[in-house]
Backbone bond lengths (Angstrom), bond angles and torsions (degrees), N, CA, C in turn:
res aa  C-N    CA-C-N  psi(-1)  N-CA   C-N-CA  omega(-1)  CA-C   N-CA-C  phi
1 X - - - 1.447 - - 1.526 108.77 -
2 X 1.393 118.54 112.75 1.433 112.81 171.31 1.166 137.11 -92.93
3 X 1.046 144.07 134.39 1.306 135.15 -159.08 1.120 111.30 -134.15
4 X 1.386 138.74 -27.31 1.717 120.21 160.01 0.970 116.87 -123.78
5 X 1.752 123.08 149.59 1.008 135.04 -139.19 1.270 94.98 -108.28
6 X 1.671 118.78 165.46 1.178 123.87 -163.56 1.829 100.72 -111.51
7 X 1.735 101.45 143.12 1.034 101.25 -150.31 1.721 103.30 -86.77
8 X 1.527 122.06 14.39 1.823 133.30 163.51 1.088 99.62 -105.18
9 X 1.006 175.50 17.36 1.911 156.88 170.55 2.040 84.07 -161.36
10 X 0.816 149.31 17.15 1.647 124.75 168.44 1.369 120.13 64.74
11 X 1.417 121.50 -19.23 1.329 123.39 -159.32 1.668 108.08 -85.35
12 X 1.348 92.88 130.95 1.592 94.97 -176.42 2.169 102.54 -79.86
13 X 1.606 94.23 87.60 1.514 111.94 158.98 1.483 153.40 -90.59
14 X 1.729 84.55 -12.56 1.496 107.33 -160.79 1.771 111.71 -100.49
15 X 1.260 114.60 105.36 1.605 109.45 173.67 1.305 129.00 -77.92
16 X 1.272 156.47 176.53 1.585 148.06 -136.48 1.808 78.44 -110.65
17 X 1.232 129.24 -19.74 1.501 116.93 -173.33 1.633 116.63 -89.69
18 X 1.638 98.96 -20.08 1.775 106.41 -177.38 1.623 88.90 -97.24
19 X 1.147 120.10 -22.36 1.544 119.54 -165.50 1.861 91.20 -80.12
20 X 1.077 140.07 -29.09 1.671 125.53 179.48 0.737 107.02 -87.00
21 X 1.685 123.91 -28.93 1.872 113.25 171.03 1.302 137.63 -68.91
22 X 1.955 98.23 -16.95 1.214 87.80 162.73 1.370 128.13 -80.51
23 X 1.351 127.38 7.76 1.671 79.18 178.50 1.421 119.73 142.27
24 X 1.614 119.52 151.92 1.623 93.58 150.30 1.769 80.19 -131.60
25 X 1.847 80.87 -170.13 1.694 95.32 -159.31 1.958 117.24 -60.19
26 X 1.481 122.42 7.31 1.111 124.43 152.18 1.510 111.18 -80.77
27 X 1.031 129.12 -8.63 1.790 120.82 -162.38 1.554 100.34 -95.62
28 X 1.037 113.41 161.78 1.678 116.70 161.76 1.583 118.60 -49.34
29 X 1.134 102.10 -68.31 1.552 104.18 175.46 1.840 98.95 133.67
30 X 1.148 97.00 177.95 1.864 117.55 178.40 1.817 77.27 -101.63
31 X 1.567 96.42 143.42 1.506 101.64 151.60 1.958 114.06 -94.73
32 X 1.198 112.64 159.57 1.674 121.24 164.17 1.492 113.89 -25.94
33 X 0.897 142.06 -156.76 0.979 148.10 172.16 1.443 95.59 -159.95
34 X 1.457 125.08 -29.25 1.452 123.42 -178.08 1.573 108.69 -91.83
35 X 1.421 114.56 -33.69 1.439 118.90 -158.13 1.037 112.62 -122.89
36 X 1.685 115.83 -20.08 1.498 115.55 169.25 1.750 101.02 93.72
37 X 1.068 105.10 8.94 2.093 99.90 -165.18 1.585 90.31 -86.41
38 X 1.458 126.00 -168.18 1.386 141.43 -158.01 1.516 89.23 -126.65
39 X 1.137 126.69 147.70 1.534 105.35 155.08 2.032 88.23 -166.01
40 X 1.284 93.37 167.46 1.768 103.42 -157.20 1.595 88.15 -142.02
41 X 1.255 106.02 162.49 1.583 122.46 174.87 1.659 95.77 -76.65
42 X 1.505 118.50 173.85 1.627 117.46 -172.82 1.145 113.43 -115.17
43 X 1.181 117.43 -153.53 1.442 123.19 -139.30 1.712 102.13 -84.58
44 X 1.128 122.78 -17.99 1.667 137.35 179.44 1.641 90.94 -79.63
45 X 1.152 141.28 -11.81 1.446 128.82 -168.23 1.610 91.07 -89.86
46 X 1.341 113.81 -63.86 0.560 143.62 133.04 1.735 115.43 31.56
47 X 1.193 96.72 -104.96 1.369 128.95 149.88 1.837 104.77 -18.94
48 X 1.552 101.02 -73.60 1.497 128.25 -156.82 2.120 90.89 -59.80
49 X 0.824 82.41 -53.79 1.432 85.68 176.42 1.714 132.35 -39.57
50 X 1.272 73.80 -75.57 2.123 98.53 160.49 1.869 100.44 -24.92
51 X 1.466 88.16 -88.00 1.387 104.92 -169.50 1.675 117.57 -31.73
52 X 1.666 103.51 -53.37 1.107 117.75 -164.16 2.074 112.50 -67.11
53 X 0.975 84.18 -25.99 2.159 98.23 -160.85 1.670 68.85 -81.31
54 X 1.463 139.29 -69.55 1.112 113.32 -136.92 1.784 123.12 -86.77
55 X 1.639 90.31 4.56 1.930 103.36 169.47 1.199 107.01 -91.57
56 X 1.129 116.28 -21.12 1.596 104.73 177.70 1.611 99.76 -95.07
57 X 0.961 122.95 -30.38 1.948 106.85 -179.45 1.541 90.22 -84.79
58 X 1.007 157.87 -42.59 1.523 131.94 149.24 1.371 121.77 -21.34
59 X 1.711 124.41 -55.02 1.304 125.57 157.22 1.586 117.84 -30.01
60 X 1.162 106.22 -66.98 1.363 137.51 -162.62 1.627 94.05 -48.73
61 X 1.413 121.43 -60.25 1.449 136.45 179.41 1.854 98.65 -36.20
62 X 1.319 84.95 -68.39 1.252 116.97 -159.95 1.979 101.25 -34.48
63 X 1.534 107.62 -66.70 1.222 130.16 -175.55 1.874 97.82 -41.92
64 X 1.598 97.75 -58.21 1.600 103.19 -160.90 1.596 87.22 -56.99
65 X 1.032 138.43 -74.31 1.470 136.95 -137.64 1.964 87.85 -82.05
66 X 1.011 141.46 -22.78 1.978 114.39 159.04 1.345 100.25 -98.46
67 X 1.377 137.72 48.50 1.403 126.05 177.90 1.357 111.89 -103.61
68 X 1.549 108.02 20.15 1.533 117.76 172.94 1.590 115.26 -145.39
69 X 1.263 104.72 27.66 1.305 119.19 -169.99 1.901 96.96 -84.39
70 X 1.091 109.38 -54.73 1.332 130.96 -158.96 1.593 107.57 -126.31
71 X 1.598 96.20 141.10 1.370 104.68 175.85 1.862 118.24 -55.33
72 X 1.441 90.64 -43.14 2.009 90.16 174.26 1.246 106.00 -80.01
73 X 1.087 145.30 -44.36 1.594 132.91 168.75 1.684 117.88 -36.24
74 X 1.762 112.71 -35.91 1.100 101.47 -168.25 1.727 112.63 -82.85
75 X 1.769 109.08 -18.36 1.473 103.10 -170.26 1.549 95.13 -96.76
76 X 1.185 124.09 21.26 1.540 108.15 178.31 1.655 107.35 -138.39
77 X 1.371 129.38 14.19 0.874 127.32 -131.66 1.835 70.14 -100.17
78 X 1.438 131.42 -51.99 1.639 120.63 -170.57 1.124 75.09 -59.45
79 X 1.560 151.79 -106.64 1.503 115.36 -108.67 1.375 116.47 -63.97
80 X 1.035 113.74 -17.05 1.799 119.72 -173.98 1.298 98.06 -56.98
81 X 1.889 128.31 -58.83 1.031 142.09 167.77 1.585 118.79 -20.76
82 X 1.422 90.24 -66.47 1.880 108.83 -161.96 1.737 82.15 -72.73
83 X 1.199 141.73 -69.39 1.196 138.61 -178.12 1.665 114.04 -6.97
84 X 1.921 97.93 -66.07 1.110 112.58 -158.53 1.495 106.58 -79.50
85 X 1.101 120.51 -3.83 1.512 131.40 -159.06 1.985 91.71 -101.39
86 X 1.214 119.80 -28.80 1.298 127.18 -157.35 1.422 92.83 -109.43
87 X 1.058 148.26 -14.19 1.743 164.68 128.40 1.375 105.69 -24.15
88 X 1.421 115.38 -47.20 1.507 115.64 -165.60 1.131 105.64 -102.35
89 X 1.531 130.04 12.18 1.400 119.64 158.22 1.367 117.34 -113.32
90 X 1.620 120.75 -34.83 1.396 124.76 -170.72 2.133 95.22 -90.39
91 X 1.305 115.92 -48.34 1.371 93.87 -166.73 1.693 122.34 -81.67
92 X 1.701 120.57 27.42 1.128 131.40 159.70 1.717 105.99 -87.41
93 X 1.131 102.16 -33.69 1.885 120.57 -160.91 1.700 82.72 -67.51
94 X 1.611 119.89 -65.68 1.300 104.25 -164.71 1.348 135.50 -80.70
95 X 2.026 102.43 1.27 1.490 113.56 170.42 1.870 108.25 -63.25
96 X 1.886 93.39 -47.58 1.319 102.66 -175.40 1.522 118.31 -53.54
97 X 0.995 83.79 -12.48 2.103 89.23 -168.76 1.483 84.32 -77.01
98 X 1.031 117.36 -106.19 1.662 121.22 -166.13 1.477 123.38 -71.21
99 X 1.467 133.27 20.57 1.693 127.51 165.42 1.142 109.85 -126.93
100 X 1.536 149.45 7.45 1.122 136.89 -169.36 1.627 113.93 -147.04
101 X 1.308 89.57 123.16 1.890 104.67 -176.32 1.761 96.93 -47.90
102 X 1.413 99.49 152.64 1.203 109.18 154.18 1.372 147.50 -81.59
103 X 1.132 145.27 139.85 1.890 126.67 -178.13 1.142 102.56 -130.92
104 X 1.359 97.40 -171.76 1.772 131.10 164.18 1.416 112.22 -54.25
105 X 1.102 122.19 150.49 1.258 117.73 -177.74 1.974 92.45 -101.32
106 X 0.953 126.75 156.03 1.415 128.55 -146.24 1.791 98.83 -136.70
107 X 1.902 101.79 -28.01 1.488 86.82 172.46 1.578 127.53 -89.98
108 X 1.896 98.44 159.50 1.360 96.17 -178.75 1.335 121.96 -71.80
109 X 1.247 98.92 -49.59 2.088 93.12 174.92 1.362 133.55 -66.93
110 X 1.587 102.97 18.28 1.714 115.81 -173.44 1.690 97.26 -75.34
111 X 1.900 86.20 -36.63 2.254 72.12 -170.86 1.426 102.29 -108.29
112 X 1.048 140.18 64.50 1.385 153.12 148.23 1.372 128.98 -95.68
């Protein structure tokens, strides 16, 4: 079932599962499926991204340097880690799925 349309040919091709793989505007992109073009989520993913990777590896800091403060800090302190480390790959994927328009893909070595 597709539900957003791609922003070179109009055609609504893109599903919320090809739509998180593509991307933000550093990535290559998903190509069309109708037209063959590149296209990436925009500049707010983008954005969303930035922000997001670098509060949680602040977290991440955070954990390592009191992860010997306290007896429960010290036996939980990897999963908190691996948690937070696995945060910064899957919960960008599922913002991209459903909050962010799609575009052009903008890089040059995407069509090479």
């Amino acid at each position: 079932m597709s539900v957003y349309t791609c922003p070179h040919c109009g055609e609504k091709t893109f599903t919320p599962i090809r739509k998180a793989m593509a991307g933000n505007m550093k990535s290559k992109g998903k190509p069309c499926p109708k037209c063959g073009m590149l296209c990436v989520n925009g500049k707010g993913a983008t954005i969303f991204d930035a922000i997001y990777c670098l509060v949680a590896f602040i977290f991440v800091i955070y954990v390592y340097l009191n992860g010997t403060k306290n007896e429960w800090w010290y036996y939980h302190e990897w999963p908190i880690v691996f948690g937070l480390v696995m945060s910064m790959l899957i919960v960008p994927r599922i913002v991209h799925a459903f909050f962010f328009k799609l575009t052009e893909s903008i890089r040059i070595d995407a069509y090479k």
